[in-house]
ZAMIKOL-204893 format. One record per atom (N, C-alpha, C, O, CB): chain; residue in three letters; x, z, y; atom name; residue number from 1. Coordinates in steps of 0.02 Angstrom, whole numbers, plus 50000, padded with zeros to 5 digits. Last residue first. Glycine has a CB too. Layout:
<atoms>
(A,ALA,(X,Z,Y),CA,NUM) ...
</atoms>
This chain:
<atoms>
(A,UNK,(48149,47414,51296),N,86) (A,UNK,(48170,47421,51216),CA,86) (A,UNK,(48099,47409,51175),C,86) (A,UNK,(48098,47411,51113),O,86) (A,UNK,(48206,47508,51195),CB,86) (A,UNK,(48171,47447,51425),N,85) (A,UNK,(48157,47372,51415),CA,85) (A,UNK,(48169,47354,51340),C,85) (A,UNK,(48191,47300,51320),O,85) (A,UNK,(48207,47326,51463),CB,85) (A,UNK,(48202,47558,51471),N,84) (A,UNK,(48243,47532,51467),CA,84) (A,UNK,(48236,47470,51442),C,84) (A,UNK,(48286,47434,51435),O,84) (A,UNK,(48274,47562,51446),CB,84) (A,UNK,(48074,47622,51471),N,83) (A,UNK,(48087,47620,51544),CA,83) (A,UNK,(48148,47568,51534),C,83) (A,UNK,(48155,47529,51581),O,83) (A,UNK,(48107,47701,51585),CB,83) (A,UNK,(48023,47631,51352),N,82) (A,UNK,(48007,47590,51394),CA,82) (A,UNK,(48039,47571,51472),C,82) (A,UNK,(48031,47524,51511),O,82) (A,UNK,(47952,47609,51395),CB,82) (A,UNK,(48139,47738,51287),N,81) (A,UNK,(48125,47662,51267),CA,81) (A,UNK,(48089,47620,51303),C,81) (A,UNK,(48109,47562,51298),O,81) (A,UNK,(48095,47655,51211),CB,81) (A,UNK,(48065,47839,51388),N,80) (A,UNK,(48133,47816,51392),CA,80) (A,UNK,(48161,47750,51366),C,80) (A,UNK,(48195,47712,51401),O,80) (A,UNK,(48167,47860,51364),CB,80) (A,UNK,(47965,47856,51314),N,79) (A,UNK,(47945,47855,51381),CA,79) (A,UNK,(48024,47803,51407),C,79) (A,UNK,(48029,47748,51436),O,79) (A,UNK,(47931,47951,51419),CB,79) (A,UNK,(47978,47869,51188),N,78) (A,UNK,(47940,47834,51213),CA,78) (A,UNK,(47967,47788,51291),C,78) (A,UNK,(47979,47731,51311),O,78) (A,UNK,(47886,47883,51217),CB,78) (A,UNK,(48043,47998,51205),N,77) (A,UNK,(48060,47956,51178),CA,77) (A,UNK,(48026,47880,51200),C,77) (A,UNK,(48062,47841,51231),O,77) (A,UNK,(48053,47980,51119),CB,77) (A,UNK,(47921,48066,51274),N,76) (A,UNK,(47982,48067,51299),CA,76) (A,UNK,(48040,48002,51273),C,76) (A,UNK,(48071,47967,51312),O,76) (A,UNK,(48005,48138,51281),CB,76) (A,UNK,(47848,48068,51138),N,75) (A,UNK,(47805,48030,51179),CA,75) (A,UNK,(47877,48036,51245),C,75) (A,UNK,(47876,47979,51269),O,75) (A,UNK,(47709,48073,51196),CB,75) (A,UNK,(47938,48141,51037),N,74) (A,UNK,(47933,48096,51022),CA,74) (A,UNK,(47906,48026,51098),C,74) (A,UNK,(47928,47970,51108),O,74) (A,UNK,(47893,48117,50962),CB,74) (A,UNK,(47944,48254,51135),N,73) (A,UNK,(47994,48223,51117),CA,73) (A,UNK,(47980,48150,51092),C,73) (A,UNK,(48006,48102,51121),O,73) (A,UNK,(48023,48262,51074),CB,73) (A,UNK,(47795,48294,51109),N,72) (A,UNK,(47814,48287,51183),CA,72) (A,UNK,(47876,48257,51174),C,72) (A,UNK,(47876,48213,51217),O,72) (A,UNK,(47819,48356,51228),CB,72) (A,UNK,(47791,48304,50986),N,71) (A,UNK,(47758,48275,50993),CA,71) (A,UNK,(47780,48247,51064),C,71) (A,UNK,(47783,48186,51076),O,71) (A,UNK,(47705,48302,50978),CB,71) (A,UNK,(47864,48422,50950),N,70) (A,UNK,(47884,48363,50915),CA,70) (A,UNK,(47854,48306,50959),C,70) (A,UNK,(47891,48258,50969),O,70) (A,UNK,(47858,48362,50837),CB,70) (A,UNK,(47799,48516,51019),N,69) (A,UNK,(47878,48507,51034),CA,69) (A,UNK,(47878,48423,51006),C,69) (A,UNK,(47891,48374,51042),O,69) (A,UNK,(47940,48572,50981),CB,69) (A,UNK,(47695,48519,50942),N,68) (A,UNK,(47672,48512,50999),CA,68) (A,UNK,(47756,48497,51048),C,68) (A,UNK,(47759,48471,51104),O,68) (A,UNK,(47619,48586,51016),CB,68) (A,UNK,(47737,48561,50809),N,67) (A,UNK,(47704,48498,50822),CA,67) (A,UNK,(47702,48477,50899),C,67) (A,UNK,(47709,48417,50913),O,67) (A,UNK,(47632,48504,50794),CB,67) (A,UNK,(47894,48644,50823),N,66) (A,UNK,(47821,48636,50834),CA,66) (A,UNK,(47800,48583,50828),C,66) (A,UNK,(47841,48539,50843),O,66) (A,UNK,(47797,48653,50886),CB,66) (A,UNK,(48030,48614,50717),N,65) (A,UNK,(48008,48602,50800),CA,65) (A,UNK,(47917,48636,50771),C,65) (A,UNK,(47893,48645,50715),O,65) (A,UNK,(48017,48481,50841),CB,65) (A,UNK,(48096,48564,50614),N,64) (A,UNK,(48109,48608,50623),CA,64) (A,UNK,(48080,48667,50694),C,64) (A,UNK,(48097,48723,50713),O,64) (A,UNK,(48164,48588,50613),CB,64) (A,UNK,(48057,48448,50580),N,63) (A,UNK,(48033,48479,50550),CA,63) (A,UNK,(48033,48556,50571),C,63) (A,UNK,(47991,48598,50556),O,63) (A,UNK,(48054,48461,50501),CB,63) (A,UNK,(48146,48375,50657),N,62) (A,UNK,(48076,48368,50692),CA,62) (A,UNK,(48034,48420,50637),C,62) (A,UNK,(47976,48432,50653),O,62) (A,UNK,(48043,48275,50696),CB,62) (A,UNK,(48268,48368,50600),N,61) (A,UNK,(48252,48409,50649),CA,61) (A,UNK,(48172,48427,50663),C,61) (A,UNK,(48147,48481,50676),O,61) (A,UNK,(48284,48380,50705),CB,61) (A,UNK,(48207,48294,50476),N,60) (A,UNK,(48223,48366,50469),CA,60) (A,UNK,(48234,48413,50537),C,60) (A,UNK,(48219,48473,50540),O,60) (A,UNK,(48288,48366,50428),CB,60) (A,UNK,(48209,48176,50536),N,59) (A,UNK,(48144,48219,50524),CA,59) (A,UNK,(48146,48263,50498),C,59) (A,UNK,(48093,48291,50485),O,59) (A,UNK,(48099,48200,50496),CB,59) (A,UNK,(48320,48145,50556),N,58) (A,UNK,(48280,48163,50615),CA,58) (A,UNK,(48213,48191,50590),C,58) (A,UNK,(48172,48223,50624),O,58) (A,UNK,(48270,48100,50662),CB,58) (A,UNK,(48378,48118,50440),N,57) (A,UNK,(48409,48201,50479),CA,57) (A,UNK,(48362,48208,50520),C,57) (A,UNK,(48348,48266,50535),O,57) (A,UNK,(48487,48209,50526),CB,57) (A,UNK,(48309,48010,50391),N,56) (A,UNK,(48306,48088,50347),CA,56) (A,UNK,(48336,48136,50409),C,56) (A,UNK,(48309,48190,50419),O,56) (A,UNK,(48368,48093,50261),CB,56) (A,UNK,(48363,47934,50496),N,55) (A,UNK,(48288,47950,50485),CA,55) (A,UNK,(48261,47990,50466),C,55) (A,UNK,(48210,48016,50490),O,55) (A,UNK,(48261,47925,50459),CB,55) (A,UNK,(48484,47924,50431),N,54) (A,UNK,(48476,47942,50495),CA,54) (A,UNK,(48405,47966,50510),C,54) (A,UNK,(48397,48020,50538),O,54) (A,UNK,(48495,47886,50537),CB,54) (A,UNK,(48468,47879,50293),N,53) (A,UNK,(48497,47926,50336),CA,53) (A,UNK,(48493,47974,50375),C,53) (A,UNK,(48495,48035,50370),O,53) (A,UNK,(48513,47912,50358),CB,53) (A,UNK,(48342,47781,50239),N,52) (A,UNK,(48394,47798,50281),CA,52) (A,UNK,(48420,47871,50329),C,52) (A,UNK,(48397,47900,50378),O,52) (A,UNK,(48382,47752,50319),CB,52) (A,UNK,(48351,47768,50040),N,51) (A,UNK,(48321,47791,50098),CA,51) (A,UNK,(48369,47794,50162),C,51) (A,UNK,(48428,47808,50153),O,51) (A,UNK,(48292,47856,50083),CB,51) (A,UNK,(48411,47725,49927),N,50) (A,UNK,(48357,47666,49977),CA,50) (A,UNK,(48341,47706,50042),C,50) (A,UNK,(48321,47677,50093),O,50) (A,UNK,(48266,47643,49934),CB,50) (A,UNK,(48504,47800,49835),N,49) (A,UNK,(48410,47798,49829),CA,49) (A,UNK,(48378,47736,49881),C,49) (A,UNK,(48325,47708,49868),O,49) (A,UNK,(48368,47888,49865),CB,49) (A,UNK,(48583,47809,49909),N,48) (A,UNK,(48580,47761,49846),CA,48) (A,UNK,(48535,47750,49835),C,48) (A,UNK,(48515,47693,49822),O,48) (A,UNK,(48601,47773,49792),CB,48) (A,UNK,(48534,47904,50025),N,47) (A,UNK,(48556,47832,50028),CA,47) (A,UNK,(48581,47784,49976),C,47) (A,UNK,(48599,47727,49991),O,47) (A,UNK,(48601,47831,50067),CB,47) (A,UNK,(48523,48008,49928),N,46) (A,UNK,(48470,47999,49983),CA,46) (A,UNK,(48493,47914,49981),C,46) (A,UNK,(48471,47873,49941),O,46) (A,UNK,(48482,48053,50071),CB,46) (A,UNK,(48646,48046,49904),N,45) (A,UNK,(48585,48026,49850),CA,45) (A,UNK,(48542,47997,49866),C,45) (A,UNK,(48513,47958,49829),O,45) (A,UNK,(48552,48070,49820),CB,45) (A,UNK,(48704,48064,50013),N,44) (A,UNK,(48735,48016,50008),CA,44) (A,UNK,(48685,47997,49917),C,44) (A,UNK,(48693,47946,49883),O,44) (A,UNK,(48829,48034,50019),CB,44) (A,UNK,(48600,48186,50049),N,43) (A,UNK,(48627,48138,50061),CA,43) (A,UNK,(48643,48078,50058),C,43) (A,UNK,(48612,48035,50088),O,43) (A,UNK,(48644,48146,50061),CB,43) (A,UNK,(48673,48254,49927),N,42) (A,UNK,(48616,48255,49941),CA,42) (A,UNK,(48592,48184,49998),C,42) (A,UNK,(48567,48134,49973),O,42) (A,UNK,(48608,48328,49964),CB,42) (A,UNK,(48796,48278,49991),N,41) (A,UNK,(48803,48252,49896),CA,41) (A,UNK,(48727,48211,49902),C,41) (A,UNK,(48720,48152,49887),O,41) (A,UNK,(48802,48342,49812),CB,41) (A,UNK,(48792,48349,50105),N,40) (A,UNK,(48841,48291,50102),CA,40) (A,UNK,(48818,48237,50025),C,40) (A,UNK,(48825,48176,50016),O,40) (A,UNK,(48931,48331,50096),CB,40) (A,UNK,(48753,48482,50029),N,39) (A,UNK,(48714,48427,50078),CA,39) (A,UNK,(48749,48367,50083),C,39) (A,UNK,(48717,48324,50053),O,39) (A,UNK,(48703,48449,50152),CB,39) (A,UNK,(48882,48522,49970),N,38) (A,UNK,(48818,48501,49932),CA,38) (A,UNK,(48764,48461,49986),C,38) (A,UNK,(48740,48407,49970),O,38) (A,UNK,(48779,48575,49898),CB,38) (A,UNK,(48956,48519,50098),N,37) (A,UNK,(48963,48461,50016),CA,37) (A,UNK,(48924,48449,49991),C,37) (A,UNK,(48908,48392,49976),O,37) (A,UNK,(48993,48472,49956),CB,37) (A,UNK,(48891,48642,50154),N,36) (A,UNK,(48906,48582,50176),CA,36) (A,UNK,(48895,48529,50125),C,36) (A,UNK,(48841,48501,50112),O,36) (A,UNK,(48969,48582,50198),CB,36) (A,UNK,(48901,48731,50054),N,35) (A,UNK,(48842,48708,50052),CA,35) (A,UNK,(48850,48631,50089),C,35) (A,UNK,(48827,48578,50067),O,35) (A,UNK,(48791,48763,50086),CB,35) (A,UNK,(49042,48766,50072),N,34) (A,UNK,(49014,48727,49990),CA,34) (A,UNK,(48934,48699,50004),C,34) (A,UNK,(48909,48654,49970),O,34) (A,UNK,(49009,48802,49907),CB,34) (A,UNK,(49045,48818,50181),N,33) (A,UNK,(49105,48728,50148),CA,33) (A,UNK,(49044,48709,50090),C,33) (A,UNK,(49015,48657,50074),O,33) (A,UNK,(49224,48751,50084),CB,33) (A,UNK,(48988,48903,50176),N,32) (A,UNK,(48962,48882,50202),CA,32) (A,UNK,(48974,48787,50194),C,32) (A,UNK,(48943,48733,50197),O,32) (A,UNK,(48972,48923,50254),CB,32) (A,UNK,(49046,48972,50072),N,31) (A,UNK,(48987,48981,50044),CA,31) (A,UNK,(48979,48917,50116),C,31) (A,UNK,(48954,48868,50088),O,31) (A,UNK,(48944,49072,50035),CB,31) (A,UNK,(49170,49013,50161),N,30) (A,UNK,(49172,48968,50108),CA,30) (A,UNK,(49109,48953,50085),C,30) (A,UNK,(49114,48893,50072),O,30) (A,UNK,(49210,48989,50055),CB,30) (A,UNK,(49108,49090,50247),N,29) (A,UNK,(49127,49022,50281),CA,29) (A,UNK,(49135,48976,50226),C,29) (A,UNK,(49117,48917,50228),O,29) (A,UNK,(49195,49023,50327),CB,29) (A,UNK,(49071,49215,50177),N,28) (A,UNK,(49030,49157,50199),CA,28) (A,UNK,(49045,49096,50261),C,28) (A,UNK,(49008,49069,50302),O,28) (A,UNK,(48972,49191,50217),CB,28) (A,UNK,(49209,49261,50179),N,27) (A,UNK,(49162,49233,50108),CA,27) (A,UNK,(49108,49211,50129),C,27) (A,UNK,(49086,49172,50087),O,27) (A,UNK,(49140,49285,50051),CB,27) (A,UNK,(49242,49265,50294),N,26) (A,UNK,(49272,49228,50266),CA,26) (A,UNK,(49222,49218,50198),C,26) (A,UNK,(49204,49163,50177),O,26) (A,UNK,(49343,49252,50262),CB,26) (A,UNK,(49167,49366,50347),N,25) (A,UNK,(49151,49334,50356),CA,25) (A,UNK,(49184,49266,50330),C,25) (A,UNK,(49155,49213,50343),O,25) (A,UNK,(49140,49351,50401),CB,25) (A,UNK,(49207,49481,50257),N,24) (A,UNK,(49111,49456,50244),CA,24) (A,UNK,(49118,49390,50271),C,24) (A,UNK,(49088,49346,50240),O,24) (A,UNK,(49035,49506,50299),CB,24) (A,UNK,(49325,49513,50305),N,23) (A,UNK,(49303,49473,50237),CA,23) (A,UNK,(49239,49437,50213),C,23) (A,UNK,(49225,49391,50175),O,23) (A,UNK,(49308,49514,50191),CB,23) (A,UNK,(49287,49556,50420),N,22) (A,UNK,(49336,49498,50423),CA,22) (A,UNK,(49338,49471,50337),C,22) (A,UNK,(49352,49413,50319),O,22) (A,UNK,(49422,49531,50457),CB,22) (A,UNK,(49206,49675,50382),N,21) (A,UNK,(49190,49622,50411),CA,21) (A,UNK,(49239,49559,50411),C,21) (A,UNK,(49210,49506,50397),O,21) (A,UNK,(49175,49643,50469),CB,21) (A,UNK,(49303,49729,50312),N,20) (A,UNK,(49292,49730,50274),CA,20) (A,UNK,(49235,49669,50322),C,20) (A,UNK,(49223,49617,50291),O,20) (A,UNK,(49291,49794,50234),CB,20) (A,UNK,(49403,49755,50420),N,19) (A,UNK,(49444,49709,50351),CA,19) (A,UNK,(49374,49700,50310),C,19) (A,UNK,(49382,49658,50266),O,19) (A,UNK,(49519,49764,50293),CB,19) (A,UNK,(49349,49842,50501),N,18) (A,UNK,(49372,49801,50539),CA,18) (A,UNK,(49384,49717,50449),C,18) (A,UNK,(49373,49657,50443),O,18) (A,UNK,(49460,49853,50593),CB,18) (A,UNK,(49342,49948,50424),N,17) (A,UNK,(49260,49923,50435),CA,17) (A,UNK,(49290,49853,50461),C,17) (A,UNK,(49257,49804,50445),O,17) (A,UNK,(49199,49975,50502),CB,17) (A,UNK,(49475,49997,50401),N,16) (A,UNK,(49430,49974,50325),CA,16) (A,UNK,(49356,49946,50344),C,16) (A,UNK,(49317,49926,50302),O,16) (A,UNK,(49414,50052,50266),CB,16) (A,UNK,(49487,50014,50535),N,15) (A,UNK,(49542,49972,50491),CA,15) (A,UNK,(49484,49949,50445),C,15) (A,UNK,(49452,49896,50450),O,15) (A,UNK,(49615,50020,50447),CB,15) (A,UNK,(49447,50063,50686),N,14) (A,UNK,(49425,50056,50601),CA,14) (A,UNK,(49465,50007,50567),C,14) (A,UNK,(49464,49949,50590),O,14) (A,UNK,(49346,50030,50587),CB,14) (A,UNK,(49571,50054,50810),N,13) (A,UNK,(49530,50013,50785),CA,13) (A,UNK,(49519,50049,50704),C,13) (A,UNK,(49567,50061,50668),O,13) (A,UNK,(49561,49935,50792),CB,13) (A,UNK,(49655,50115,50875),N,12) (A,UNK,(49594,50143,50902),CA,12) (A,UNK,(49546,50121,50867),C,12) (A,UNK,(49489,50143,50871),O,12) (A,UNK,(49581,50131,50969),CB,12) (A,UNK,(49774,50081,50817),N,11) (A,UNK,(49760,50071,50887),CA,11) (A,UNK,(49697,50056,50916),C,11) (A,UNK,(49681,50014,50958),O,11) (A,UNK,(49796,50028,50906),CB,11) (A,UNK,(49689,50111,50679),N,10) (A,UNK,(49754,50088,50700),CA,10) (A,UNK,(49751,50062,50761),C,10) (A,UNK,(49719,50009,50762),O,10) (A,UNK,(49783,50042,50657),CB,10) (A,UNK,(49605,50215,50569),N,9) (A,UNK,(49601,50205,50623),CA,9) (A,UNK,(49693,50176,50638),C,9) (A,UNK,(49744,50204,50617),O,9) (A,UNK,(49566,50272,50658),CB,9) (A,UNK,(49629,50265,50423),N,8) (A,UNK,(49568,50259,50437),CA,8) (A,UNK,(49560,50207,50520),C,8) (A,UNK,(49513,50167,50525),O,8) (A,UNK,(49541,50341,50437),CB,8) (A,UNK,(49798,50219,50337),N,7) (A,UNK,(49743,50232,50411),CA,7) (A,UNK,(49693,50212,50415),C,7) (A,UNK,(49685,50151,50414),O,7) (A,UNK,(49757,50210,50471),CB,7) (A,UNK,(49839,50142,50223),N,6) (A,UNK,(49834,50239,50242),CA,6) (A,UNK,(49796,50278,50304),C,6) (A,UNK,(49775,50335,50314),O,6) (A,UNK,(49913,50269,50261),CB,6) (A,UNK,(49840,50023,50267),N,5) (A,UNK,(49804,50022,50230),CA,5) (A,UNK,(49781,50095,50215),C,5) (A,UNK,(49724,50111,50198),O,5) (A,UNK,(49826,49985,50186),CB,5) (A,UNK,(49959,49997,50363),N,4) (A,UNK,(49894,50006,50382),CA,4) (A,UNK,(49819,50042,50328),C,4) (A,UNK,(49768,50073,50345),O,4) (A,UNK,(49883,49932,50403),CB,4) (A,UNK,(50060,50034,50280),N,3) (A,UNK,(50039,50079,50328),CA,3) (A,UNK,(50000,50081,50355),C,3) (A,UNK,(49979,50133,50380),O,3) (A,UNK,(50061,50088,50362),CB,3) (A,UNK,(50033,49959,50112),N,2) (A,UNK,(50061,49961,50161),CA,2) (A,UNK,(50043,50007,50217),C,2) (A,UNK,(49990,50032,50199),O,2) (A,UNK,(50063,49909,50174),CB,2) (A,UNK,(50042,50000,49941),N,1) (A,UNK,(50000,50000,50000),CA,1) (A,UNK,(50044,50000,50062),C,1) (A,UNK,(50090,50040,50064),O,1) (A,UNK,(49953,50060,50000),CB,1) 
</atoms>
């Protein structure tokens, strides 16, 4: 064991609460890589399959909204495709 590891406290700081958050959060950064990939996998299933992409993410945002959010974006959308001659 090294000298920190004998101290409850090291320049004022919880050692064992300080190490034990700094681990929580490393084990869910990896948990976070891996879900990444797995969406990435999903995905790129999505687009063998025929489906597009881009279309899938936007209606996962739009899933994520109110109807009444969705709706004002979408008609904004709109609004902006017309103004630009689209």
């Amino acid at each position: 064991m090294n000298e920190t590891e004998n101290k409850p406290e090291a320049g004022g700081i919880a050692v064992d609460r300080l190490r034990t958050i700094v681990e929580r959060i490393e084990r869910l950064e990896e948990e976070r890589k891996g879900l990444a990939s797995d969406i990435r996998d999903i995905y790129a299933e999505a687009k063998s399959a025929g489906f597009d992409v881009p279309v899938i993410r936007r209606v996962i945002k739009a899933r994520e909204k109110t109807p009444s959010e969705v709706d004002e974006q979408e008609n904004l959308f709109d609004v902006y495709r017309h103004a630009l001659g689209m």
